[in-house]
C-alpha positions in Angstrom: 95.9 172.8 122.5 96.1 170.0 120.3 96.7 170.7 116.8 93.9 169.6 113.9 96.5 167.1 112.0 97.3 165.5 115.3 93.4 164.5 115.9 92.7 163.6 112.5 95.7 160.9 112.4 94.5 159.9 116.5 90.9 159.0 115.1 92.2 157.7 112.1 94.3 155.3 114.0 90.9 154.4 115.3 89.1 153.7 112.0 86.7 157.3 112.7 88.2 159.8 110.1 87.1 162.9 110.4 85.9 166.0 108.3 86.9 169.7 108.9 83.8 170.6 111.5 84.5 167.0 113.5 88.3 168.3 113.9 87.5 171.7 115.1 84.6 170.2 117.6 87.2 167.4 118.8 89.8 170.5 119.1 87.0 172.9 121.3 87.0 169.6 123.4 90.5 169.0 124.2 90.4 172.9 125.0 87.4 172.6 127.3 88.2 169.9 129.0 92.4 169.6 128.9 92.7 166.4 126.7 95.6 165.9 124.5 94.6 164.3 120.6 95.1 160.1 121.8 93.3 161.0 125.2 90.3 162.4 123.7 90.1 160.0 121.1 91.0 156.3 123.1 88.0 158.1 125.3 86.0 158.5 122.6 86.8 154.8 121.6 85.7 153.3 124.7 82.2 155.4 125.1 81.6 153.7 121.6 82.5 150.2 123.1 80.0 151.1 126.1 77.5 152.8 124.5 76.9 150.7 120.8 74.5 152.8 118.6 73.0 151.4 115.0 73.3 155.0 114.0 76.9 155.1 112.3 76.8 159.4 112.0 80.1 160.4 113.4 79.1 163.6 114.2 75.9 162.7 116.5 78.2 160.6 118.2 80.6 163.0 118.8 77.4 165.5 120.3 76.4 162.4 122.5 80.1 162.1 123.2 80.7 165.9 124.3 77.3 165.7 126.8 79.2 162.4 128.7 82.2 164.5 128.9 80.3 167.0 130.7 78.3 165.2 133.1 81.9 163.0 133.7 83.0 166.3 134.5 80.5 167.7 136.9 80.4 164.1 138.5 83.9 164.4 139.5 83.7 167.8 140.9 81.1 166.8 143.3 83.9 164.4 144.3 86.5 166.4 144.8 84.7 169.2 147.3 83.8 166.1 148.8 87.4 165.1 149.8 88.8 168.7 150.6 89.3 168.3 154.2 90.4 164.7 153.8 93.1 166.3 151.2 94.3 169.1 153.6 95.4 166.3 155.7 96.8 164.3 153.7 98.8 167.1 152.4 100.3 167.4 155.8 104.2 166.8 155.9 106.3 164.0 158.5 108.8 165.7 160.4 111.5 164.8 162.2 112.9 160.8 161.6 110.0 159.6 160.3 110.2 162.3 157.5 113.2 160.8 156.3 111.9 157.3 156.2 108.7 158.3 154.3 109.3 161.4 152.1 106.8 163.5 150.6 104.2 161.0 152.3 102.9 161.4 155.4 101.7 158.6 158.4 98.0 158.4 156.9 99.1 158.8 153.3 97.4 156.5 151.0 97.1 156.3 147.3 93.3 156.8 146.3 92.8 153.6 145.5 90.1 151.6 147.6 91.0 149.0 149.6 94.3 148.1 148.3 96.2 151.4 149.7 99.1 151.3 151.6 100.0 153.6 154.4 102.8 153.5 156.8 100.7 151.7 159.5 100.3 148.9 157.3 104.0 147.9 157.4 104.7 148.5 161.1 107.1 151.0 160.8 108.9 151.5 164.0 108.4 155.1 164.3 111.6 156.3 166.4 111.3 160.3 166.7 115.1 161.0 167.3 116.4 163.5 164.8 119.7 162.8 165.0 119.0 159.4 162.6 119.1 159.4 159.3 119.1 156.4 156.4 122.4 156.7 154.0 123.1 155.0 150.9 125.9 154.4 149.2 125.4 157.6 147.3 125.7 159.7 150.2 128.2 162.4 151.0 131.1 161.3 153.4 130.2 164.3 154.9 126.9 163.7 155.4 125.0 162.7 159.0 126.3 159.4 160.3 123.5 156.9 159.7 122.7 154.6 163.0 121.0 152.0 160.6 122.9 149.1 158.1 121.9 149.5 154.9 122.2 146.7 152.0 123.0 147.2 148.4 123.1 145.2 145.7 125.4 146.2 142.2 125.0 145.0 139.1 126.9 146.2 135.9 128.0 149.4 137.7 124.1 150.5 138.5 123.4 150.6 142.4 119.9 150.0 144.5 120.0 150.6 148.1 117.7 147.7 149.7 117.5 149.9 152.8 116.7 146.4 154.8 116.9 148.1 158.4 113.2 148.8 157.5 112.2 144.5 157.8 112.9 144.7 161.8 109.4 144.8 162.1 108.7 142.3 159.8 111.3 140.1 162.0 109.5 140.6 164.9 106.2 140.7 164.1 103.3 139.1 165.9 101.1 135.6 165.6 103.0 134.5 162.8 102.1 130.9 161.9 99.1 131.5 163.4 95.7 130.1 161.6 93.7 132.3 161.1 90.8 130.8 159.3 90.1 126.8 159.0 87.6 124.9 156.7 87.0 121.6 157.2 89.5 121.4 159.6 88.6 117.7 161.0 90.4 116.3 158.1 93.9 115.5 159.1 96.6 117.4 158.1 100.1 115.4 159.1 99.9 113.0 156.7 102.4 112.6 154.2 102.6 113.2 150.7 103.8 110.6 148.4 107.3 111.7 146.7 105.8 110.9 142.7 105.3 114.3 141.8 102.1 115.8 140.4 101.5 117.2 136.6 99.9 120.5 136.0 97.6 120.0 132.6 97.3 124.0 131.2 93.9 124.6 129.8 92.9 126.4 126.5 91.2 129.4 128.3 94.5 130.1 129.7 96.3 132.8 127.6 99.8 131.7 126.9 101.9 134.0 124.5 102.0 137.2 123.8 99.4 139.3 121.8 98.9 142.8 120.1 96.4 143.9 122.9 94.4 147.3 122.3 94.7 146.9 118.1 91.5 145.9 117.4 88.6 148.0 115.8 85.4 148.7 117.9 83.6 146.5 115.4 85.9 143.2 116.8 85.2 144.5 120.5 81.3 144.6 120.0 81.1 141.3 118.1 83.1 139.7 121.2 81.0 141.1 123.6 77.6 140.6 121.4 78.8 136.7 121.1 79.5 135.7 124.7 76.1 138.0 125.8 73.9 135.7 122.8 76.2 132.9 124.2 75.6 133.0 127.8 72.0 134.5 127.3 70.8 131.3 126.0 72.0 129.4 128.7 70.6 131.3 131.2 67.4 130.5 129.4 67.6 126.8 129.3 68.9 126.5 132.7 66.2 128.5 134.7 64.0 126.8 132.3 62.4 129.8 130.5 59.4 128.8 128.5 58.7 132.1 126.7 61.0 133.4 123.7 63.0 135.9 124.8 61.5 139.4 122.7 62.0 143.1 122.2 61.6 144.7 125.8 62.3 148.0 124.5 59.0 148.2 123.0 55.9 149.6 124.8 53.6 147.0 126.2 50.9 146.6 128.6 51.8 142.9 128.9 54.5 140.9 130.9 57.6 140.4 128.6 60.4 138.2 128.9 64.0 139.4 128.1 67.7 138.8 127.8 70.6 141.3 128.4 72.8 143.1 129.9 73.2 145.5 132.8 74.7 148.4 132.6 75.1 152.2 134.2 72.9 155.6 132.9 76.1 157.3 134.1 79.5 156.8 135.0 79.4 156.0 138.2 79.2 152.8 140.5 76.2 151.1 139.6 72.4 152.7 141.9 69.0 151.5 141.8 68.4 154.9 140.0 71.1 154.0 137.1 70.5 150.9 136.1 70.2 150.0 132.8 70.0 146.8 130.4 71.5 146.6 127.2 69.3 144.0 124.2 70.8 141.7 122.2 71.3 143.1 118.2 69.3 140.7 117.0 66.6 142.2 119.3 67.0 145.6 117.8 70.0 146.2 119.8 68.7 149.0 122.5 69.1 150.1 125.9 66.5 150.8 128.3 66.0 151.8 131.8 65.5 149.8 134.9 63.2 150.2 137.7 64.1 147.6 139.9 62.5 149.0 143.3 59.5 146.5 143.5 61.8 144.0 143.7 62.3 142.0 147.0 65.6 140.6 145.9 68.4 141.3 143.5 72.0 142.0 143.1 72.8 143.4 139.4 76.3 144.7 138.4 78.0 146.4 135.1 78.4 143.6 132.8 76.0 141.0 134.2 74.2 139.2 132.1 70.6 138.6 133.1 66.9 137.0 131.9 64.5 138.6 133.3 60.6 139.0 133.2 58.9 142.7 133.7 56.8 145.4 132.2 57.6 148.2 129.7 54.1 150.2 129.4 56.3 153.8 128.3 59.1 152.1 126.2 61.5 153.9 128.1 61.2 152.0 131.9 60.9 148.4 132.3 59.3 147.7 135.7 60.5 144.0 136.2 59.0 141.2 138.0 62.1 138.4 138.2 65.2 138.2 137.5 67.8 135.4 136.7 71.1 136.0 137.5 73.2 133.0 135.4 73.7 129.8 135.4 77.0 127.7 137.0 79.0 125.1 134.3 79.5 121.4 135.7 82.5 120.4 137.0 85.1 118.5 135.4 84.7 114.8 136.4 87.5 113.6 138.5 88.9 110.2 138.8 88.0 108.2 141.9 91.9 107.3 142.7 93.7 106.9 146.4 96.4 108.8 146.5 98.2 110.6 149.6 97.2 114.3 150.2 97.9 116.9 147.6 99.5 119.7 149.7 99.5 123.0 147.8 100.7 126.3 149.0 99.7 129.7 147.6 100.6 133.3 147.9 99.9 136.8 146.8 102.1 139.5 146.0 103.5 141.9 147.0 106.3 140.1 148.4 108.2 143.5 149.8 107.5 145.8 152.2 106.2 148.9 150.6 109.4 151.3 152.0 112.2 148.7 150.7 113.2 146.0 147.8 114.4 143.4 150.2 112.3 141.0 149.7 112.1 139.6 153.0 108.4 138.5 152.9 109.3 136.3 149.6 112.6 135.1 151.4 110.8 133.7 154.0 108.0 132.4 152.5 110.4 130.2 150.5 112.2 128.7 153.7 108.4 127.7 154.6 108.2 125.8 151.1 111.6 124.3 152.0 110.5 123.1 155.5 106.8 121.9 154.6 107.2 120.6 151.3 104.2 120.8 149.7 103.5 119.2 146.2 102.6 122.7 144.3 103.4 126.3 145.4 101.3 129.2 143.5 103.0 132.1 143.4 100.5 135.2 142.1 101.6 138.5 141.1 102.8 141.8 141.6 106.0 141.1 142.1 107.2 144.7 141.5 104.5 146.4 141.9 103.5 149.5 140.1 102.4 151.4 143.4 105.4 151.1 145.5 107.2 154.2 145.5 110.7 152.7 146.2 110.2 150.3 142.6 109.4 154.3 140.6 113.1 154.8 142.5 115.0 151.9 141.8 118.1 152.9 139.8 118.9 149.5 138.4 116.2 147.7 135.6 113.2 146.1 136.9 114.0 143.0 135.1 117.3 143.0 137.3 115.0 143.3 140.3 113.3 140.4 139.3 116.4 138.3 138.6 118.2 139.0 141.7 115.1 139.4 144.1 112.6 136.4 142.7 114.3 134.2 140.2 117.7 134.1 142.2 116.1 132.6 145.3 113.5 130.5 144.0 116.3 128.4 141.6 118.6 128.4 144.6 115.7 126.6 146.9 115.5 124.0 143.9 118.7 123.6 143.4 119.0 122.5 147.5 116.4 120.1 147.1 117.8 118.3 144.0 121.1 118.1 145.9 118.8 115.9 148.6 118.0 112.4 148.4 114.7 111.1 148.4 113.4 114.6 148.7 110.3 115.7 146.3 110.3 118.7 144.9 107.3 121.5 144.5 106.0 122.0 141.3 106.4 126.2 141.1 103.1 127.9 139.0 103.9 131.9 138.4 101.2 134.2 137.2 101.4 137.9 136.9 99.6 140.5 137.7 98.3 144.3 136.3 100.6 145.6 138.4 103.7 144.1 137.5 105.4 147.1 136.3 107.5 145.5 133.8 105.0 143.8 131.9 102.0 143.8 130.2 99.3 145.7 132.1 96.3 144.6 130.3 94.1 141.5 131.3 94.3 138.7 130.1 97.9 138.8 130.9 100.8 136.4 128.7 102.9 134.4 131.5 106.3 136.1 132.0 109.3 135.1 129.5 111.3 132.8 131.2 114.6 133.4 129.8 114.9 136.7 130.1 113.6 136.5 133.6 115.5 133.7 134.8 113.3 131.4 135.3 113.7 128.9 132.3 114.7 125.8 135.2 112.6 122.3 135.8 109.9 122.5 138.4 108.8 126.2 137.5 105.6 126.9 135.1 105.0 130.2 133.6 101.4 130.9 133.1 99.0 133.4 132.3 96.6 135.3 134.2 94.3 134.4 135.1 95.0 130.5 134.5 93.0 127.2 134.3 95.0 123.9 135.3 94.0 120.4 136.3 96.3 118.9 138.9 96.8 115.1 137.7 98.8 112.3 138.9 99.6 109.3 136.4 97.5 110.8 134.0 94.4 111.6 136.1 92.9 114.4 136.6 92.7 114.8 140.7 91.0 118.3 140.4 90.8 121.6 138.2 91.9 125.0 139.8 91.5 128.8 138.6 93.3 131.6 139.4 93.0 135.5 138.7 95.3 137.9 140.7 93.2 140.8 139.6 91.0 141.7 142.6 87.8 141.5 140.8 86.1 140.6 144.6 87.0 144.4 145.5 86.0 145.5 142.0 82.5 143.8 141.9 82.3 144.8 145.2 82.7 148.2 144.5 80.0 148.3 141.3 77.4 146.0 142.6 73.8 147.4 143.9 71.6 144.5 146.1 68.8 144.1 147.7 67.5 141.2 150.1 65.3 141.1 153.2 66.8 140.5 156.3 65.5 137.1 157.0 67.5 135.6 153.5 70.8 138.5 153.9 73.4 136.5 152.6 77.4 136.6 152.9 78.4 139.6 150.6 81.7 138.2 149.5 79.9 134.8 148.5 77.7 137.0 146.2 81.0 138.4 144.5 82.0 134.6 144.5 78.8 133.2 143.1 78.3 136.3 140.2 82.1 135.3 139.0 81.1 131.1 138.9 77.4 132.1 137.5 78.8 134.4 134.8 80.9 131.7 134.0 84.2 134.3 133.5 86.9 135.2 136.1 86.3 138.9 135.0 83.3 139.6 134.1 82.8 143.4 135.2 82.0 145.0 132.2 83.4 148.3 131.6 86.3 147.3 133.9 88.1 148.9 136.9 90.5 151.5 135.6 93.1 149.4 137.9 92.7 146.3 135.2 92.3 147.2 131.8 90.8 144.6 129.8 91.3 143.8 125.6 87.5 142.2 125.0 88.9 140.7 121.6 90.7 138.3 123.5 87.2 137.6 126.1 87.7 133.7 125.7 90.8 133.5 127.6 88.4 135.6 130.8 85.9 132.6 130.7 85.7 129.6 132.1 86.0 126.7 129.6 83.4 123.9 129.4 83.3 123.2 133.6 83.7 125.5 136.3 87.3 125.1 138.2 86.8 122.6 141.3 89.2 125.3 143.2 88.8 128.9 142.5 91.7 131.3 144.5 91.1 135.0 144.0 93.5 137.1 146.4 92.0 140.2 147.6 92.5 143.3 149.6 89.4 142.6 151.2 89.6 140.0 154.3 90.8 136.6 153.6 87.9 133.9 153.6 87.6 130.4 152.7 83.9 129.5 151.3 82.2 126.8 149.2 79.9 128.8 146.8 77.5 127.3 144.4 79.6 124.0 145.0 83.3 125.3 144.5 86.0 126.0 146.6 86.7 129.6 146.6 89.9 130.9 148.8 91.1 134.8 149.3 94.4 133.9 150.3 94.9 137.7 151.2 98.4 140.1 150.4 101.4 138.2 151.9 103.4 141.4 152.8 100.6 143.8 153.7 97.1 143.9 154.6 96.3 140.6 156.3 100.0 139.1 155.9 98.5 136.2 155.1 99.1 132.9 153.0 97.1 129.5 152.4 97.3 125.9 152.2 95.1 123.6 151.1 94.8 119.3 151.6 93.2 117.7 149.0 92.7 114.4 150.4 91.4 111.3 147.9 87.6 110.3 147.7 84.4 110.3 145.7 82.4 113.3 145.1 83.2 116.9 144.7 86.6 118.2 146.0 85.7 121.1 148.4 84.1 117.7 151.3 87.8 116.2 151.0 90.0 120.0 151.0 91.1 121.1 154.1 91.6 125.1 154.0 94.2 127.3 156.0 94.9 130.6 155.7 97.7 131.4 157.9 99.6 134.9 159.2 102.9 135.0 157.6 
């Protein structure tokens, strides 16, 4: 049980100090529901961020507080009888050779993560049932089984990690590589060369790029953030759909049409229902929340975090009945300068770049040799790199920054330093961004780029950014188009949240909707509260948005199936997961012209 001096300094730490009855309530809590004193009181924290309340009486809080812990409770027993049976299964032991390769998983294990699971099927594991093989390291007893398959380690300063590369033979013979999968505009030529001046990459101020104190912030600074960019986008919604009447106070019972701004939100937590959705008023609308009937509606498509106009009728004060609703408004795009230049070839991947079972980096490896044969003017390189979930990184007896150096840095200085040995040869410009899931650094969005000296990666031609990132490509000081990048899968996350509605005669792609909420909401995440898998420090919400135009290229790598679409005039690319999944890259052709830039971009998304 956690003891009364530890949860008065937790809440402290929180600005919330508490008196002798709000200790012992936050203790019968912990008890009640197995929380240790930080747990309970970041959860506390974060109710407070999603559920703002005039009323500053800590202990009615807490009462409000205890009843969400409850129903958070029941909801996630209803889950788990749910997946009994699936969980017997799972629980299932390999046997035989295969047990040795995988451990305490089993062929269908997968982490309970949505879409972006692995399992052993997604690597092609060449499942031989002999016995009599077994996978040794250099760790293993002389004595032990003779091991039929090569194994390759790499030692540095006397620690040892077995890359156990026997596991790539299926990635050496797989199938349909190089094969195109998915083509847009693919009339416009492709073999044309590229001009050996090399291009500039123009950062912009949106893009977060050092290092910040993330998570120290009082819940005041987090509800002013989020109260400015809801006033902020809210009035923009209002002038772009044109809205005649003064936004008011919905909450209030009326038998007359009102109009409104806000934001959506969920009764419960849960993924986002018809029968939980509510909208949040602005402050200086006598900051309230109020439920949503949304049934009458012919159309909609609402999410956690959206920010909305709407028109409808409130005659209880407690259910507004609406009529329409405006979803956003898309910036402008940057103006780009009419100049003839050759084709701007760019190449981009998404990590991971390793097979789930091994650190060999084969996937990376070859990827590279692709850069070196096609030579394209920028490569993008998104993030994990070592990622969090695979279990053979949680077992790598050597520092992850050592991985990174030897497996990433190591190869990518070694293709540049080939190329500047050439003649006449130009050379890719290299942009790195990280992800959540890079387990050696900062797990919260938005991300810093990754220090290049300690990394390795302090060398000409490579740019560290953050995630996600803004950047103009330009070529003798003109700007030839704006791209932006996030390697958070907010597609799957929106996804996930989002409730719609539209009659069959107007259904529309889904993944453009998760495209077209991101460009109308003006932010790269704007899923508000977030996926648990991407944390999220709203004090630093400026470095989420957009800045002044929306990016003429938007690439958003996803577990969900690679597509290449123009939404709401941008050019938005899953590239998909080059080592799992899809096994998939792209490449885009930005060829000169007038006009907007997704006309003149030929798309590829090719199987690695």
């Amino acid at each position: 049980m956690a003891r009364p001096s530890e949860i008065d300094y937790q809440f402290k730490n929180i600005n919330f100090p508490l008196n002798k009855d709000q200790i012992n309530k936050c203790q019968t809590l912990c008890s009640q529901y197995g929380l240790g004193a930080e747990t309970l009181a970041n959860k506390f924290e974060a109710f407070l961020v999603s559920n703002p309340s005039e009323d500053d009486d800590v202990g009615k809080s807490l009462e409000t507080f205890s009843t969400h812990l409850k129903l958070q409770q029941t909801s996630q027993k209803a889950n788990t009888n749910k997946r009994t049976s699936t969980q017997k299964k799972k629980d299932e032991k390999p046997t035989g050779y295969l047990s040795g390769i995988l451990g305490d998983y089993s062929v269908d294990d997968t982490f309970d993560d949505g879409p972006s699971n692995y399992s052993a099927m997604d690597y092609d594991i060449d499942i031989d049932t002999n016995p009599a093989k077994s996978i040794k390291t250099e760790n293993s007893d002389e004595s032990s089984t003779t091991s039929t398959s090569s194994t390759t380690s790499t030692s540095t300063a006397g620690s040892t990690i077995t890359l156990m590369e026997d596991k790539d033979e299926a990635f050496l013979n797989r199938l349909n590589s190089k094969k195109v999968e998915l083509a847009l505009n693919a009339e416009l030529e492709s073999d044309l060369k590229s001009e050996n001046k090399k291009i500039n990459i123009s950062v912009e101020p949106n893009t977060m790029m050092k290092s910040y104190r993330y998570m120290n912030n009082t819940i005041q600074n987090k509800a002013e953030k989020l109260e400015a960019r809801l006033s902020d986008l809210a009035k923009k919604i209002v002038a772009h759909h044109n809205i005649q009447e003064e936004p008011g106070n919905f909450h209030l019972s009326s038998p007359e049409i009102v109009t409104g701004v806000g934001r959506i939100g969920c009764e419960v937590d849960a993924p986002l229902n018809e029968q939980s959705v509510v909208i949040e008023s602005l402050s200086e609308h006598s900051k309230a929340r109020v439920r949503v009937n949304v049934r009458r509606m012919e159309k909609f498509s609402l999410f956690s975090g959206q920010v909305i106009a709407f028109e409808g009728i409130n005659s209880t004060g407690k259910l507004l009945t609406t009529t329409s609703i405006f979803n956003g408004c898309p910036l402008p795009f940057h103006p780009n300068e009419k100049v003839a230049h050759a084709p701007i070839h760019i190449m981009s991947a998404s990590g991971p770049f390793t097979s789930h079972l091994n650190l060999a980096y084969r996937p990376l490896e070859a990827f590279l040799g692709q850069v070196e044969n096609d030579l394209p003017d920028l490569v993008i390189l998104t993030g994990p790199f070592i990622d969090s979930q695979q279990k053979c990184v949680q077992e790598a007896d050597i520092t992850y920054t050592e991985i990174f150096r030897q497996k990433i840095a190591f190869p990518l200085r070694k293709l540049i330093s080939r190329l500047e040995a050439k003649d006449n040869v130009r050379i890719p410009e290299f942009v790195i961004i990280p992800s959540v899931r890079d387990v050696f650094h900062t797990q919260v969005l938005p991300q810093a780029p990754f220090e290049a000296e300690s990394l390795g990666l302090d060398v000409e031609h490579v740019r560290l950014l953050g995630n996600p990132a803004t950047f103009k490509i330009e070529k003798d000081g003109k700007c030839l188009a704006t791209l932006g990048v996030i390697s958070s899968d907010i597609i799957r996350h929106l996804t996930l949240d989002e409730v719609s509605k539209t009659p069959s005669e107007q259904a529309q792609d889904r993944m453009s909707l998760m495209c077209s909420h991101i460009i109308q909401q003006q932010c790269y995440y704007p899923l508000f509260p977030p996926s648990r898998e991407s944390p999220v420090d709203y004090t630093q919400f400026e470095h989420l948005s957009f800045t002044d135009y929306t990016p003429d290229i938007i690439l958003l790598p996803s577990d969900n199936r690679y597509f290449a679409k123009v939404v709401d005039g941008a050019l938005v690319v899953n590239l998909g997961k080059l080592s799992f999944g899809s096994r998939t890259y792209s490449t885009l052709k930005i060829h000169s012209g007038e006009g907007g830039v997704h006309p003149r971009t030929k798309v590829e998304v090719i199987r690695f």
